[in-house]
Each structure stands twice: as structure tokens, then as C-alpha cells.
C-alpha positions in Angstrom: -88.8 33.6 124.3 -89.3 35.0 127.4 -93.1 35.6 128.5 -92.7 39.6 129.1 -91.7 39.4 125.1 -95.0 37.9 124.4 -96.3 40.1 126.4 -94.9 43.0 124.9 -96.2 41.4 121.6 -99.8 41.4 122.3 -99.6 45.0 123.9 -97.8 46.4 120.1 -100.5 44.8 118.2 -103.6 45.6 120.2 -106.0 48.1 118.6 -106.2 49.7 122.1 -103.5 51.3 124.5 -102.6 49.0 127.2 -100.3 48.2 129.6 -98.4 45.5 131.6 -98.2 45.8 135.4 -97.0 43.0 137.9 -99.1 42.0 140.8 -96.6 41.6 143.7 -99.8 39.7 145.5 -99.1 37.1 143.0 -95.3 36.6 143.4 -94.3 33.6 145.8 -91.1 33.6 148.3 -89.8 30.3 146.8 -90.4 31.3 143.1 -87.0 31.4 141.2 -86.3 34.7 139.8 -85.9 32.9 136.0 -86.5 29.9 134.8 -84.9 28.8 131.4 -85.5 25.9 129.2 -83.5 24.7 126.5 -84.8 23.1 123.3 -81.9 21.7 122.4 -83.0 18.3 123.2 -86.2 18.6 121.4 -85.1 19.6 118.1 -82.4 16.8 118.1 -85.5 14.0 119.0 -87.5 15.3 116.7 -85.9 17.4 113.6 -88.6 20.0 114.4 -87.7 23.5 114.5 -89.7 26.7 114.5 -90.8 28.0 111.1 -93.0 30.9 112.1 -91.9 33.9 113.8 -93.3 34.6 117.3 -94.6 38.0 116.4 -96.7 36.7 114.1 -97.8 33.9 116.2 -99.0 36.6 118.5 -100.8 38.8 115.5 -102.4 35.3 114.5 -103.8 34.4 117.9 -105.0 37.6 118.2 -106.6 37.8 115.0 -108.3 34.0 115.9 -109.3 35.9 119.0 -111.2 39.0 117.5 -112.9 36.9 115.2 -114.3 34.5 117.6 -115.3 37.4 119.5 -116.7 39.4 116.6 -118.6 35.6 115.3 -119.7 35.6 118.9 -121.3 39.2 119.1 -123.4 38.7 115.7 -124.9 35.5 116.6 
């Protein structure tokens, strides 16, 4: 999944409008344009493979995320 995906993800389930920019400050000479990896390897080691969808991984964390703030607020 590529990380402007998740990304994308957080942005479409966040309560408020937002938006992603780059920084080009950030961006290094040397860094490759992509970088892939292949699980392939992985899942034939171990069996495992994903069971829950990344959108709702991202709806999840951010849920996790607005209750630990919301806990944090009250207390």
C-alpha cells in the first residue's frame, strides 16, 4: 500500500477538511523516486496474510486516536 494511499485514508475519514502537501525541504538528492517491497517472502515463512482491510485499519487508529485524546482532555 503505498503511503500517499494511507494518506489519502486518514484525510477521507477526518471529521475536518485537510489536506496533503509535500515539503520539497524534506526531499533528499539520493532518495529513490519509489521504493517497493514484496511480501511474498513473508507470507510463505509465516502463512500470515492480511485479514483486515487498510481502510479500516486507518478508521481504527483514528478512532484509538480521538479517544485517547477525548480520555485525555476530561481528565
Amino acid at each position: 500500500t503505498p503511503l500517499s494511499a494511507l494518506a489519502q485514508a486518514m484525510i477521507d475519514a477526518a471529521h475536518v477538511p485537510m489536506s496533503l502537501t509535500r515539503d520539497p525541504g524534506l526531499e533528499r538528492a539520493l532518495d529513490p523516486p519509489q521504493v517497493v517491497g514484496d511480501p511474498t517472502r513473508l507470507r510463505e515463512l509465516t502463512g500470515w496474510t492480511p485479514s483486515i482491510d487498510v481502510a479500516d485499519s486507518v478508521r481504527d487508529l483514528l478512532a484509538e486516536c480521538r479517544a485517547a485524546v477525548g480520555a485525555s482532555v476530561t481528565a
